[in-house]
C-alpha positions as CSV (number, residue, x, y, z in Angstrom):
1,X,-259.0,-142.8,-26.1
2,X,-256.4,-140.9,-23.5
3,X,-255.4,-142.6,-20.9
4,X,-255.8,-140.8,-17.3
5,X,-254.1,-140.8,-13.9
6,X,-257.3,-140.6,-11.5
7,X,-255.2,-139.8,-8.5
8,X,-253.3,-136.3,-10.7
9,X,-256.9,-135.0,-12.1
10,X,-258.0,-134.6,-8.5
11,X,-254.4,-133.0,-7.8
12,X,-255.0,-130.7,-10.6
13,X,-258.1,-129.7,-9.6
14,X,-257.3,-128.6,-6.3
15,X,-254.5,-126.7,-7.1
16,X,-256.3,-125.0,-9.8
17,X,-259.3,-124.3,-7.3
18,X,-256.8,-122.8,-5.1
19,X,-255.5,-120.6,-8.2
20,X,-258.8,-119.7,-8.7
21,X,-259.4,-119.0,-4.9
22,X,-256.3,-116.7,-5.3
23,X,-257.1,-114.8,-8.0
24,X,-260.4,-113.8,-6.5
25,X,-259.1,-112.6,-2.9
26,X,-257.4,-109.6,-5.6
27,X,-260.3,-108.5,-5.9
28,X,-261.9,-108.5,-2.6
29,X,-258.9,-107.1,-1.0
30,X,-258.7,-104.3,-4.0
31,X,-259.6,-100.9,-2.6
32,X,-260.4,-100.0,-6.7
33,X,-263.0,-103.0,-7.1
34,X,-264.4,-102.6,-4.0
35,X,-265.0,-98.7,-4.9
36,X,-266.5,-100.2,-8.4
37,X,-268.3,-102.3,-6.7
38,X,-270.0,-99.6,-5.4
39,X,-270.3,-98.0,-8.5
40,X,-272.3,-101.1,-10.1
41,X,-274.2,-101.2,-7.0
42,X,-275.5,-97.8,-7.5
43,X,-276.6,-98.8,-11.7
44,X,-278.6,-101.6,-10.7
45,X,-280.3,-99.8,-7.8
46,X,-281.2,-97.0,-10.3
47,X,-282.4,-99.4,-12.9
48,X,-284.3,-101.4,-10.8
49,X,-286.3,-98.6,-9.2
50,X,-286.8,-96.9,-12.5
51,X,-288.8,-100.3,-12.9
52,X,-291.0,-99.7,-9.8
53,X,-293.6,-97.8,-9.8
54,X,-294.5,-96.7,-5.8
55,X,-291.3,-98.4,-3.5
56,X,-287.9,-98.0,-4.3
57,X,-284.9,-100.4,-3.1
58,X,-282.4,-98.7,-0.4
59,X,-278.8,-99.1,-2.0
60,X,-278.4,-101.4,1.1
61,X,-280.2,-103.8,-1.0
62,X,-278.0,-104.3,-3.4
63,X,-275.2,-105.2,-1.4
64,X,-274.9,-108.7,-3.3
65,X,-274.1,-106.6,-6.4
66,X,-269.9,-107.6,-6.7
67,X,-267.9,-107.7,-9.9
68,X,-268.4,-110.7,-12.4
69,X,-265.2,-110.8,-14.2
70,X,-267.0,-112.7,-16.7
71,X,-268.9,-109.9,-18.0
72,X,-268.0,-108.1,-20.9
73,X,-270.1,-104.9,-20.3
74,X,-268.8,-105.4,-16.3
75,X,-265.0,-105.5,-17.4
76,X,-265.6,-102.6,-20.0
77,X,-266.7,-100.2,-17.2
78,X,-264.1,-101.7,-14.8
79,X,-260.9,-100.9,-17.1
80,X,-262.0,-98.1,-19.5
81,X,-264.3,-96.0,-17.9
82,X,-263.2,-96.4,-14.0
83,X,-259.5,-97.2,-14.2
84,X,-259.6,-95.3,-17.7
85,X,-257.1,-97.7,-19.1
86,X,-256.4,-97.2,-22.9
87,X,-258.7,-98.7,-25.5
88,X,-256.0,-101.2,-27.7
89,X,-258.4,-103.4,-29.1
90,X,-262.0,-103.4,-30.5
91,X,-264.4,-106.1,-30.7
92,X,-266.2,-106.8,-34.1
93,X,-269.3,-104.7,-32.9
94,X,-266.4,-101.9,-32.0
95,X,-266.9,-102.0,-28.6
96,X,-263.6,-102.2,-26.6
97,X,-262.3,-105.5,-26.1
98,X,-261.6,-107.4,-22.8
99,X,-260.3,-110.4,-23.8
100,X,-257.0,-112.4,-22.4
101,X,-254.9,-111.2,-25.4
102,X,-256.2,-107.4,-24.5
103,X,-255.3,-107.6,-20.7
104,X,-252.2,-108.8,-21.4
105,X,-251.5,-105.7,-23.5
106,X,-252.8,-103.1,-21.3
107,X,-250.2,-104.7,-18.4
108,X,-247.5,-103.2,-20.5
109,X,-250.0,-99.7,-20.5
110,X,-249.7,-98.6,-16.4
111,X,-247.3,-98.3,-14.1
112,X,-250.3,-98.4,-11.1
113,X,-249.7,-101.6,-8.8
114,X,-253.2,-102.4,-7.9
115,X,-254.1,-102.1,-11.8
116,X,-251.6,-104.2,-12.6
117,X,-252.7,-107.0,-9.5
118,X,-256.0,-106.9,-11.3
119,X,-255.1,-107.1,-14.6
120,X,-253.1,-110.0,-13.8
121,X,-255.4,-111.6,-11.7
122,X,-258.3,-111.4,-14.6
123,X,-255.8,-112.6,-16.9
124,X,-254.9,-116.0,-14.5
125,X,-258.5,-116.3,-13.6
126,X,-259.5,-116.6,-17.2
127,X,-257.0,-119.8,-17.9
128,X,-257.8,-121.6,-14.7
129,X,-261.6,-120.9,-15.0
130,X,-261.2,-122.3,-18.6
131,X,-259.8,-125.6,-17.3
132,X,-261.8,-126.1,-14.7
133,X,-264.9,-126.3,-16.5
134,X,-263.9,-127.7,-19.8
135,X,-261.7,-129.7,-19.0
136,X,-261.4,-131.3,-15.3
137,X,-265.3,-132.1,-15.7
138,X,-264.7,-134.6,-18.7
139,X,-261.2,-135.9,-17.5
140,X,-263.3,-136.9,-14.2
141,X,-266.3,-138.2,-16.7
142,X,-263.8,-140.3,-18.4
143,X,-265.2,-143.9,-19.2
144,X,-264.0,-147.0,-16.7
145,X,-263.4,-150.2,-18.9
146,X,-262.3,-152.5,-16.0
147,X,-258.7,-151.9,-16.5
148,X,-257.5,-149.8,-14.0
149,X,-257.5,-146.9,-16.3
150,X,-259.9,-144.0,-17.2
151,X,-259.8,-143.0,-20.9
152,X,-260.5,-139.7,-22.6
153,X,-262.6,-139.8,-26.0
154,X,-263.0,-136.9,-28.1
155,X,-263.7,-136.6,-31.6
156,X,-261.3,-135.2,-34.3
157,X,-263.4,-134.0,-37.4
158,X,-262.1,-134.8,-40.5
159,X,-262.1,-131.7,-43.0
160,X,-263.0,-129.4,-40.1
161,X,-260.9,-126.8,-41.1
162,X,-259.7,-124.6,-44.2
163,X,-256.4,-126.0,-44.1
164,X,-257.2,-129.4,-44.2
165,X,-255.9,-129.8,-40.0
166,X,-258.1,-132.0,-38.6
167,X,-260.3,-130.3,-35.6
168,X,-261.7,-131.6,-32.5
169,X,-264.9,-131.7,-30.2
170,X,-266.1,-133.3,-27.1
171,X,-263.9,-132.1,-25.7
172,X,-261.4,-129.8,-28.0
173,X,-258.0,-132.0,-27.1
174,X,-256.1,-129.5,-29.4
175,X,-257.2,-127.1,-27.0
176,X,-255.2,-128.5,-23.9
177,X,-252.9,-126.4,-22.6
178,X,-249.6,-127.2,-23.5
179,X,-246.9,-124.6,-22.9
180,X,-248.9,-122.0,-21.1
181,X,-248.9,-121.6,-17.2
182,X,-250.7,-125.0,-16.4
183,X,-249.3,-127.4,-19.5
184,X,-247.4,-129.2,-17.4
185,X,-250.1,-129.7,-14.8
186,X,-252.3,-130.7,-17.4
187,X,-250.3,-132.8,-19.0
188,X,-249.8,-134.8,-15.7
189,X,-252.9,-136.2,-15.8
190,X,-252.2,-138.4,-18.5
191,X,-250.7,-141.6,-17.4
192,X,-249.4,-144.7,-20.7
193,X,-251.3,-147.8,-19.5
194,X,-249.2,-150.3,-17.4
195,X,-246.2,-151.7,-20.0
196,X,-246.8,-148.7,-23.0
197,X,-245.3,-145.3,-23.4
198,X,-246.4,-142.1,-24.5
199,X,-244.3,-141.4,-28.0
200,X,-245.5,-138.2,-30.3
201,X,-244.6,-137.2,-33.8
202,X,-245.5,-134.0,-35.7
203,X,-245.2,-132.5,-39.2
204,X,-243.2,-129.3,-39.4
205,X,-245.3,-126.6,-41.2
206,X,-247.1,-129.1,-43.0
207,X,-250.2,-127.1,-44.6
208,X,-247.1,-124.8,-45.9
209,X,-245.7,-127.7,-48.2
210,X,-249.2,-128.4,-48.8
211,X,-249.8,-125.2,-50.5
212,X,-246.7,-124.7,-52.0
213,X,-247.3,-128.1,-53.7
214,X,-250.9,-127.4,-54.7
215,X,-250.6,-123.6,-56.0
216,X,-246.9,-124.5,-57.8
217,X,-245.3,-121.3,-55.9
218,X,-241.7,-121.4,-57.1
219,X,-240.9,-119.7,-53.3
């Protein structure tokens, strides 16, 4: 297993709940999602009286109704059709795509100030919502052997992949963030045991040699 610094995984996780905290006053300080807001109040008030057949709900009563930036059908309406941002990417079922990759893109595609705040704030909220629930949960979960030290197990599959790279699960530790925003947060939490070090090797482009050796490619 991974050894783990207790004391830096509860660090981590309050800064990255004050990220998240962050991220979230955009939008309730955004005069644009608080006028969508509206709008997706008004869609589920008309969709939920076309259910009824006698009493209908006042608008008032959907005052709950907010923005889930987790919603792909939510987040299409937000950027395409309200802020009528440009469609760069599809999804497979060609609907346009909201992913991190996509909001990154359509940053460089307006000049508007509170598009870009939102943009950027879906973006951050996405890599510290991420963490927070794959990954804090099971470094806290991590098992106590009577050590002093909490270790990390997850599984790395053998033949999981095309290439021949091994994969992992429970969690994904390739999945760790690294180099991004919050690698070196992350990697914080991992603490050598009392008298070891941390030392890492890595092949350089091994699946490359790998195929050049299988397929005989003279290039």
């Amino acid at each position: 297993g991974m050894p783990l610094d207790t004391g830096m995984i509860a660090k981590a996780r309050a800064e990255l709940e004050a990220k998240e905290a962050a991220f979230l006053q955009v939008f309730k300080t955004s005069s644009t999602i608080q006028e969508y807001n509206l709008v997706l109040r008004e869609q589920t008030m008309v969709k939920t009286n076309a259910k009824l057949k006698k009493k209908v709900h006042p608008l008032e009563a959907f005052d709950d109704v907010e923005l889930n930036p987790n919603s792909g059908p939510q987040l299409q309406g937000l950027l395409y059709e309200y802020m009528r941002l440009p469609e760069v990417d599809y999804t497979d079922t060609g609907l346009p795509a909201t992913g991190a990759d996509t909001l990154e893109k359509l940053t460089h595609r307006t000049n508007n100030p509170e598009f870009l705040a939102i943009l950027n704030a879906l973006i951050g909220l996405a890599k510290v919502s991420k963490i927070l629930s794959a990954f804090i949960p099971n470094f806290e979960a991590a098992l106590r052997k009577g050590d002093g030290v909490q270790w990390l197990h997850g599984n790395f599959n053998i033949g999981g992949t095309v290439s021949g790279r091994l994969s992992s699960s429970s969690p994904n530790l390739q999945q760790l963030p690294s180099g991004s925003d919050y690698g070196k947060l992350i990697k914080s939490c991992f603490k050598a045991p009392k008298g070891w070090i941390f030392a890492g090797a890595d092949f350089a482009s091994l699946e490359d040699y790998i195929s050049a050796l299988t397929t005989k490619d003279p290039n």
